[in-house]
Structure formats: C-alpha cells, structure tokens
C-alpha positions as CSV (number, residue, x, y, z in Angstrom):
1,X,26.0,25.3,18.9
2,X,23.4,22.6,17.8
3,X,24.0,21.0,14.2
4,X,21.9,19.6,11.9
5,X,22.8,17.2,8.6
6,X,19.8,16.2,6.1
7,X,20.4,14.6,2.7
8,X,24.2,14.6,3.0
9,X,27.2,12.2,1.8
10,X,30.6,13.2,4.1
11,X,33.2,10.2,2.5
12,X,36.7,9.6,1.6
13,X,38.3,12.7,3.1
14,X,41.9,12.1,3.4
15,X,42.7,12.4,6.9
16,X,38.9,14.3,8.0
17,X,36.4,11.1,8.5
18,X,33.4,12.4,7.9
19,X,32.0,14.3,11.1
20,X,33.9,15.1,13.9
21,X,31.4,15.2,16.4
22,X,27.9,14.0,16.5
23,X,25.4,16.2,15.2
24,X,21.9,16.9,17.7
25,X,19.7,15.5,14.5
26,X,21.0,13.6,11.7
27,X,19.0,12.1,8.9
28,X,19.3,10.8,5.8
29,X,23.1,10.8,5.6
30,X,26.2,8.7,4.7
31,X,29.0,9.7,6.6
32,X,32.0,7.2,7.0
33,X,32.9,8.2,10.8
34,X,29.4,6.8,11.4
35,X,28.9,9.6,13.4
36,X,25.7,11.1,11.4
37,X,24.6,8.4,9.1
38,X,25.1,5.4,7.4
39,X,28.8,4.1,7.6
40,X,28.5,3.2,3.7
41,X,30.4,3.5,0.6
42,X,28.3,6.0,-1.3
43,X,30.0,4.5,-4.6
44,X,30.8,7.9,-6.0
45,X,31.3,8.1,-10.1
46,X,34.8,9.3,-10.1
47,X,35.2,10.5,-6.7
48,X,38.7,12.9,-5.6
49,X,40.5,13.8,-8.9
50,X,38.0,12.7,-10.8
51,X,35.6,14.8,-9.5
52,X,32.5,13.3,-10.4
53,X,30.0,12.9,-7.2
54,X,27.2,11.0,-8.9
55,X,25.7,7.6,-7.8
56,X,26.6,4.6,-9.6
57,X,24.0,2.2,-10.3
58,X,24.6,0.3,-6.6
59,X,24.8,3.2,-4.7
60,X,23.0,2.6,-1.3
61,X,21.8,6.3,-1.6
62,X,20.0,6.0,-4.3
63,X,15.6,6.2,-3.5
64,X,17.4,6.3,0.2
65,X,15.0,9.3,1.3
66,X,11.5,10.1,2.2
67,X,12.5,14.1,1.2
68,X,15.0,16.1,-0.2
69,X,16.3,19.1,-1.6
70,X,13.9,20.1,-5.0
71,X,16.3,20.0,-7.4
72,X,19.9,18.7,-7.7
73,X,23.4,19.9,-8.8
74,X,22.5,19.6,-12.6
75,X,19.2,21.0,-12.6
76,X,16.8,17.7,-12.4
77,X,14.1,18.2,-10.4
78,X,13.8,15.7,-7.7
79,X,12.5,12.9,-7.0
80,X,13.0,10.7,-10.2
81,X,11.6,7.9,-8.6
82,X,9.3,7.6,-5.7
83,X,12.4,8.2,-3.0
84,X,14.8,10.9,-3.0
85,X,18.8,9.8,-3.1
86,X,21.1,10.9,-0.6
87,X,23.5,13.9,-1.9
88,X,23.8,16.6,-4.2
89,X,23.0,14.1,-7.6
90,X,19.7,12.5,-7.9
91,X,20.4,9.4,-10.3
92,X,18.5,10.3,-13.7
93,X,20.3,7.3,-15.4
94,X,16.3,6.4,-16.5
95,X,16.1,9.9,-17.9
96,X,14.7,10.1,-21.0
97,X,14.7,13.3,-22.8
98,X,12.5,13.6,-26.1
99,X,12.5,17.1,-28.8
100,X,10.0,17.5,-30.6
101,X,10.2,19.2,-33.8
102,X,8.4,23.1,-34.4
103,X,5.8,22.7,-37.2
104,X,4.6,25.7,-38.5
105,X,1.7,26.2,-40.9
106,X,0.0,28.9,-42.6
107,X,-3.4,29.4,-43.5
C-alpha cells in the first residue's frame, strides 16, 4: 500500500523514530528518522507530558509550507503569514484580537 505524509511533524517518540519506512511522496514534513522530511527539532512548546504541540518562536516549521490544511487545531484559519507551518498549530503569536463594543441608539 502506497503512503502519503503532507504537513506533518513525527518527533520524539520513545522508542518509534518517526517513520518506519519511506513513504512514495513526502512533503512538507519533519520527521526525526529522516525518512519523510526534515530530520529537525520541531521545537515543540511543552512536548510529552506537557502536552503542548505548538511552535516556539525558532521553530523551523514555522512559514515552512507553500500549502496546508485551512484551519488548525484551535480554530485559526491558516496561513497567518504568507507560508503555512508544518503541523497541526499555525503560530498566531502576532495575533491580535480586538472587541468592539455594541452601541445601540434610538431614534
């Protein structure tokens, strides 16, 4: 069976290095067998018991991608820059939210 991995981080798996056997098409991907990407630290948050998958700031998959997945794991629609970042979280660090207040008038 032919496999495919797009826009994927496999890293720091006790014991599991990434993939086990190359993929037919790989793109896009950090994997730390080397087997179907990049052989870099993705430079998770909090990675393992921590459990926090984002980029940090020096993260080589970060505007790593010419295309991606839409939206990410929290909802941001992707890209925020002009690339997309490798994995499930699109960095949003820039993100700037702003609320504006309801006015309502009668006449």
């Amino acid at each position: 069976m032919a496999s495919a991995v797009f826009d994927t981080v496999a890293w720091g798996n006790d014991g599991f290095p990434g993939f086990s056997a190359e993929p037919v098409v790989a793109a896009c991907s950090i994997d730390d067998s080397g087997r179907a990407g990049l052989g870099v630290d993705p430079r998770f948050v909090a990675p393992g018991a921590g459990e926090d998958y984002r980029l940090q700031g020096n993260s080589p998959a970060i505007d790593a991608c010419a295309d991606g997945m839409p939206v990410e794991m929290d909802e941001i629609v992707r890209p925020f820059a002009s690339l997309y970042d490798i994995g499930a979280y699109e960095d949003s660090r820039g993100l700037t939210f702003v609320y504006l207040p309801l006015v309502v008038r009668n006449k």
